[in-house]
C-alpha positions as semicolon CSV with decimal commas, in nm:
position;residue;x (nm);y (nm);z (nm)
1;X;1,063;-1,995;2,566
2;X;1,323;-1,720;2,567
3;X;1,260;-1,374;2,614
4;X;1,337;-1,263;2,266
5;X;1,094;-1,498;2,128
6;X;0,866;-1,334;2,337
7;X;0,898;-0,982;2,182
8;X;0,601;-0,896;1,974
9;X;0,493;-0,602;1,768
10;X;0,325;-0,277;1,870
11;X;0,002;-0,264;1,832
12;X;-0,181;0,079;1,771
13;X;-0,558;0,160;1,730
14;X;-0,631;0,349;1,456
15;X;-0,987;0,306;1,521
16;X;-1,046;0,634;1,732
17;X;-1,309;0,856;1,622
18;X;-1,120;1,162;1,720
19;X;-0,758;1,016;1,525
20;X;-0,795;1,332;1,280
21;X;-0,464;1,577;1,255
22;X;-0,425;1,847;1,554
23;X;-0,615;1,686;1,801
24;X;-0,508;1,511;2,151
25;X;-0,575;1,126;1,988
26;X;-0,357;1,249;1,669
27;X;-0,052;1,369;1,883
28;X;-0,012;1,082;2,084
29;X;-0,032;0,789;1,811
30;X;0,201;0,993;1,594
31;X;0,458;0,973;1,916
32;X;0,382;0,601;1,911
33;X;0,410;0,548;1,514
34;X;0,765;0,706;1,497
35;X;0,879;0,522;1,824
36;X;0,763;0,188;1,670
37;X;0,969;0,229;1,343
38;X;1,193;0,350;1,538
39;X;1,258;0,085;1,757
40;X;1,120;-0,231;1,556
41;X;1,094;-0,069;1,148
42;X;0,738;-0,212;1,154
43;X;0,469;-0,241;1,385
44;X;0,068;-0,376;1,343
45;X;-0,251;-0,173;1,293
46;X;-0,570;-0,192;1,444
47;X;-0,789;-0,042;1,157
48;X;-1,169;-0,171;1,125
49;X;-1,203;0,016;0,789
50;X;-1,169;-0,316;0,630
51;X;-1,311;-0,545;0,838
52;X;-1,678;-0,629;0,698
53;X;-1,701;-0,973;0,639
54;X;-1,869;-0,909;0,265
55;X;-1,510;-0,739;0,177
56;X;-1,296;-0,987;0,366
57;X;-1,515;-1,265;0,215
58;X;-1,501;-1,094;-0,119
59;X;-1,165;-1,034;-0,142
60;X;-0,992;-1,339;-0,047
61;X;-1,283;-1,538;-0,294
62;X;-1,139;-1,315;-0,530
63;X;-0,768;-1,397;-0,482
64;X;-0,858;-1,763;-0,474
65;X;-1,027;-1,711;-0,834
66;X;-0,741;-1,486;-0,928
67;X;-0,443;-1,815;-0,833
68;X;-0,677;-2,078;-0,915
69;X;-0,634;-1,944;-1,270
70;X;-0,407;-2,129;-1,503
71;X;-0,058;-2,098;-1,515
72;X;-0,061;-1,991;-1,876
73;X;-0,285;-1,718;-1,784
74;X;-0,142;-1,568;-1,457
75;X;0,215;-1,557;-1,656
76;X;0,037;-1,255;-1,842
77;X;0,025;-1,011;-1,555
78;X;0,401;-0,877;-1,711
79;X;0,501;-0,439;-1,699
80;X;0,763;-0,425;-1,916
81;X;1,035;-0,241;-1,823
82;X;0,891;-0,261;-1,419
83;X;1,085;-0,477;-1,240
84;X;0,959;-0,682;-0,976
85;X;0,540;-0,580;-1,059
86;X;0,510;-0,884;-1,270
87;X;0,425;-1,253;-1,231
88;X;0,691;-1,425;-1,005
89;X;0,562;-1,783;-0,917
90;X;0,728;-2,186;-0,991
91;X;1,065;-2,086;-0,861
92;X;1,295;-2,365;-0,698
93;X;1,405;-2,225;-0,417
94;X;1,059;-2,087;-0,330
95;X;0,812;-2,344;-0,491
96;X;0,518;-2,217;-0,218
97;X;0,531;-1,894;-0,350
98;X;0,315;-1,707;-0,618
99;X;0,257;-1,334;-0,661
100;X;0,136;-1,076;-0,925
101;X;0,098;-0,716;-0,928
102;X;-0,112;-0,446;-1,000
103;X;0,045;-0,123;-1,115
104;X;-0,147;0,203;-0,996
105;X;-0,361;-0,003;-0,765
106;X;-0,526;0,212;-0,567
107;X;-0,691;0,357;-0,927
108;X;-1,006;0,178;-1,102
109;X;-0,809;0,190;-1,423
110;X;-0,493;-0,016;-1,311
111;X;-0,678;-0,249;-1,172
112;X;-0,924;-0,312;-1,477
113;X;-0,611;-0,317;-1,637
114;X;-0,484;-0,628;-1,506
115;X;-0,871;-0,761;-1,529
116;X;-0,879;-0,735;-1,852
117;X;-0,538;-0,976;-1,873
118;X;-0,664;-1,212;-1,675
119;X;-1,010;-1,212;-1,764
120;X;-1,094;-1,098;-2,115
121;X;-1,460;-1,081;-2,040
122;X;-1,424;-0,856;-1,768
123;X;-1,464;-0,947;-1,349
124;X;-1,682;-0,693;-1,203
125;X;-1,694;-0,860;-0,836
126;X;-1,338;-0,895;-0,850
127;X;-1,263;-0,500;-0,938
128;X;-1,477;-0,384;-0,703
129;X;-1,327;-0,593;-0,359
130;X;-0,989;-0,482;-0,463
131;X;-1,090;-0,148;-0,544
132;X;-1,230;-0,136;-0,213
133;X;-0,956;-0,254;-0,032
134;X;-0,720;-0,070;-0,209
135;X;-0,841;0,245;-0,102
136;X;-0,876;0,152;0,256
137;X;-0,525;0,050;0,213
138;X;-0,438;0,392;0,061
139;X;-0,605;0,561;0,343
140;X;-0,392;0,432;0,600
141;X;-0,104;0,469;0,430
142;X;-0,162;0,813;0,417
143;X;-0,251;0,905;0,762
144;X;0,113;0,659;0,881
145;X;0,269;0,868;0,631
146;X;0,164;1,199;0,786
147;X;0,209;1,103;1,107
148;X;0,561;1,022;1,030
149;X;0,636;1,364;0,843
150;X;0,441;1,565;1,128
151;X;0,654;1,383;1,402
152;X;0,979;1,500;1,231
153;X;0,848;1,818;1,284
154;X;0,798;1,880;0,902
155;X;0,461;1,800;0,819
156;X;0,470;2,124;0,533
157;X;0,635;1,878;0,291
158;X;0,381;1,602;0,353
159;X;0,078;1,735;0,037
160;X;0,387;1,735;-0,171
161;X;0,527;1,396;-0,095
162;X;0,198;1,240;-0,073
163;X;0,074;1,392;-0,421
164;X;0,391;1,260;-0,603
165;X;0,328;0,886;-0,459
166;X;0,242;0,557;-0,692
167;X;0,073;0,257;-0,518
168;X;0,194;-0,087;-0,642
169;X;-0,056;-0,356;-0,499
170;X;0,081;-0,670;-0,505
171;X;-0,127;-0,985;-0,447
172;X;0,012;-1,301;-0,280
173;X;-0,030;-1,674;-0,268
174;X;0,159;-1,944;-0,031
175;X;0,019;-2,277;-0,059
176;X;0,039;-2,528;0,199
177;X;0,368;-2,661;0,323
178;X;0,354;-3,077;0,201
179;X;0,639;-3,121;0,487
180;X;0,628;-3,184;0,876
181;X;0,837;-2,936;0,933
182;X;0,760;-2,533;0,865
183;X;0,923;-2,461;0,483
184;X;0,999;-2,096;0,306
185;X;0,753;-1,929;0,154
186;X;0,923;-1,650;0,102
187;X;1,295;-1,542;0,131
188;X;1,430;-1,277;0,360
189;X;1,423;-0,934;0,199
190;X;1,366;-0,580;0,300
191;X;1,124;-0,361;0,075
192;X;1,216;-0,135;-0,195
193;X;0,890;0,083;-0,066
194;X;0,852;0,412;0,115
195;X;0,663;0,235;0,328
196;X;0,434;-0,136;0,278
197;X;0,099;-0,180;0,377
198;X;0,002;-0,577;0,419
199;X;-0,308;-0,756;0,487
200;X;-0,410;-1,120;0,490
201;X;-0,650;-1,414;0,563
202;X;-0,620;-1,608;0,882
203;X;-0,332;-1,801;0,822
204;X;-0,017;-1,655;1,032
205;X;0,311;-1,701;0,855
206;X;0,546;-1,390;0,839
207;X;0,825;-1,307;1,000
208;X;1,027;-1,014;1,118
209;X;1,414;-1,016;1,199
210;X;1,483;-0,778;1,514
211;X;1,746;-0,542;1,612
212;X;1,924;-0,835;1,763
213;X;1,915;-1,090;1,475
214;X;1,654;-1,283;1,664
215;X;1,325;-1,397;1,427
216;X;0,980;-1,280;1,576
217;X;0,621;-1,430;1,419
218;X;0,388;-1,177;1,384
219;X;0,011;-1,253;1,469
220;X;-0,207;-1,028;1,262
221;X;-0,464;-1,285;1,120
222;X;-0,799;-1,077;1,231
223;X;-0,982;-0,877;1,025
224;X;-0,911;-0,556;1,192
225;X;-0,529;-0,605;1,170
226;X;-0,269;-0,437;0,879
227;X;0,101;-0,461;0,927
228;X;0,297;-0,116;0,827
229;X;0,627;-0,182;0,730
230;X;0,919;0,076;0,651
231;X;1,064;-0,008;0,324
232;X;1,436;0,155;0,210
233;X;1,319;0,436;0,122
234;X;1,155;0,588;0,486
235;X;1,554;0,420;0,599
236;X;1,745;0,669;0,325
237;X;1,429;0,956;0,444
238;X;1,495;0,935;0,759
239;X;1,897;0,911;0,757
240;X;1,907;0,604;0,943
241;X;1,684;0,645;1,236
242;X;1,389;0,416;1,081
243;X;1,519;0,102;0,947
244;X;1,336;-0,152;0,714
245;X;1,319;-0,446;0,842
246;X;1,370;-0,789;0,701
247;X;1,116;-1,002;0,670
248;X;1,033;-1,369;0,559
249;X;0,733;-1,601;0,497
250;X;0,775;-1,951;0,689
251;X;0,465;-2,182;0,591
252;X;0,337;-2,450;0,878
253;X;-0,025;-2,608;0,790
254;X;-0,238;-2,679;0,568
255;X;-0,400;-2,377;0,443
256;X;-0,295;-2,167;0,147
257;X;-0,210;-1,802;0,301
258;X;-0,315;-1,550;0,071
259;X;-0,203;-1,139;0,093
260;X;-0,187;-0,808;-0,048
261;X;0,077;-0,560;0,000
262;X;0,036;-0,212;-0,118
263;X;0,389;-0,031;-0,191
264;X;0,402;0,304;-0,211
265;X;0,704;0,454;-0,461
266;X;0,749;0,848;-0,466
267;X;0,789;0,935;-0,815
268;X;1,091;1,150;-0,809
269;X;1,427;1,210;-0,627
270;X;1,370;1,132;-0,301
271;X;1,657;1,300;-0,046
272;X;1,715;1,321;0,337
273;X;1,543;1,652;0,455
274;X;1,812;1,903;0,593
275;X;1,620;1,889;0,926
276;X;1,729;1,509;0,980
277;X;2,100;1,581;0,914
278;X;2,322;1,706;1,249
279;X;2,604;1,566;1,442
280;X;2,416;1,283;1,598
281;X;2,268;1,232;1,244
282;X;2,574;1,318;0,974
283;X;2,440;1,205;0,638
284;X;2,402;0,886;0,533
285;X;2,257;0,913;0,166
286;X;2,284;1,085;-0,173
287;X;1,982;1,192;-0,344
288;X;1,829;0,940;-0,572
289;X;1,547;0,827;-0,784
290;X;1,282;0,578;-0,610
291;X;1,143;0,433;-0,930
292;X;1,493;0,376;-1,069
293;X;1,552;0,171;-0,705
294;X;1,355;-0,063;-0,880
295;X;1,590;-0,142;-1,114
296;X;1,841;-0,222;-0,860
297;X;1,945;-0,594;-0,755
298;X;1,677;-0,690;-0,553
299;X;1,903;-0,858;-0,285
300;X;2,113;-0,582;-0,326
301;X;2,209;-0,342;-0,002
302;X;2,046;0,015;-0,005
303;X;2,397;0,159;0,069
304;X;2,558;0,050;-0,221
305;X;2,296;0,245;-0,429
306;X;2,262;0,575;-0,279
307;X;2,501;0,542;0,020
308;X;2,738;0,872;0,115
């Protein structure tokens, strides 16, 4: 085995008791969360919040019930005028794959909201896993996103960032490859997000491109264990020194890998700060809006939306 095959993620513990803002624990992880996107544009969490087994249990049941549904039915979960929150699922060129969304998923009323869609009697059990999750999800989303504001030295602007942010949650399926040899799940891509929080049962499939082209598999099948990913968004933020990564899903087994990923989208123009512009750093990007990104081809490059 090569070296570069080798290379694996960082992993940071977010499980301190003493991880709160200003103190020793804070200062050093927030050091070690910019140096990670820095250097690989992802890295994995350590984050027991999560981890009981009646919410791990609950909410992969759940997503199990949710894709065990009929066709007919999942083909419902539609946002008009939202790209890519919808049902995507029976494509050709990535028959493994199934996914839905839930707008404003970290709130009770976006997820009852696609409940109600799929289940016009109602699914209390399933509301209240994802509800759950969700917020643990939001949670640590928030305290990566501080940490990256406060390591830029501008953690003023973080309240207003972080008050203007909308949470996509987007729940995943990929069955069991039928071949002998690992098969797509999902294609490459980077995300459209500020930055993606994803979580999933034991079944190991994705994949992360590095700064040399080389493909990496990242383990993060136990309980404990989130991935943070930058999306285009933290790139155009942070004018370049963050990239987001592209990722893939290869399937090898026989186990159905199910996922969430929660998105986070600032609702507004979103610009690089003055303090990340200087000679080493001229500017990269215009201004733009992050909902409107949406819009934009997915496969598209972020450069040839906002790019100076």
């Amino acid at each position: 085995m090569s070296s570069e095959e080798q290379v694996r993620l960082p992993v940071l513990d977010f499980t301190k008791e003493d991880l709160k803002p200003g103190t020793n624990s804070w200062l050093s992880t927030c050091k070690s969360v910019r140096h990670a996107f820095e250097e690989h544009g992802c890295f994995v969490v350590v984050y027991d919040k999560a981890s009981s087994d009646d919410l791990q249990n609950g909410v992969f049941s759940s997503l199990k019930e949710l894709f065990d549904l009929p066709t007919e039915t999942k083909m419902k979960n539609i946002y008009e005028g939202k790209p890519l929150k919808g049902y995507v699922g029976k494509h050709p060129k990535i028959p493994l794959h199934e996914s839905m969304g839930i707008d404003e998923g970290t709130t009770l009323q976006g997820i009852q909201c696609f409940v109600q869609n799929m289940w016009p009697n109602g699914n209390y059990q399933f509301c209240t896993y994802l509800l759950e999750y969700a917020k643990v999800s939001e949670e640590l989303n928030g305290m990566v996103s501080r940490m990256i504001f406060e390591s830029y030295g501008m953690v003023e602007h973080y309240d207003k960032f972080i008050g203007s942010t909308s949470y996509l949650l987007r729940v995943l399926a990929h069955k069991a490859s039928k071949q002998i040899m690992p098969e797509l799940g999902f294609v490459s891509h980077t995300d459209k997000s500020f930055t993606t929080i994803l979580h999933q049962n034991h079944v190991n499939a994705l994949m992360v491109e590095t700064k040399n082209g080389n493909w990496i598999h990242v383990d993060f099948s136990s309980p404990t264990s989130f991935v943070v990913m930058a999306g285009d968004a933290l790139m155009v933020w942070s004018n370049d020194r963050i990239k987001s990564p592209k990722h893939k899903v290869v399937m090898n087994g026989n186990e159905t890998r199910y996922s969430l990923g929660l998105f986070a989208f600032y609702k507004g123009i979103l610009e690089v700060p003055e303090e990340l512009v200087d000679d080493e750093h001229p500017l990269q990007y215009k201004p733009f809006d992050h909902l409107a990104l949406l819009n934009f081809t997915y496969s598209a490059n972020i450069k040839d939306y906002c790019g100076v």
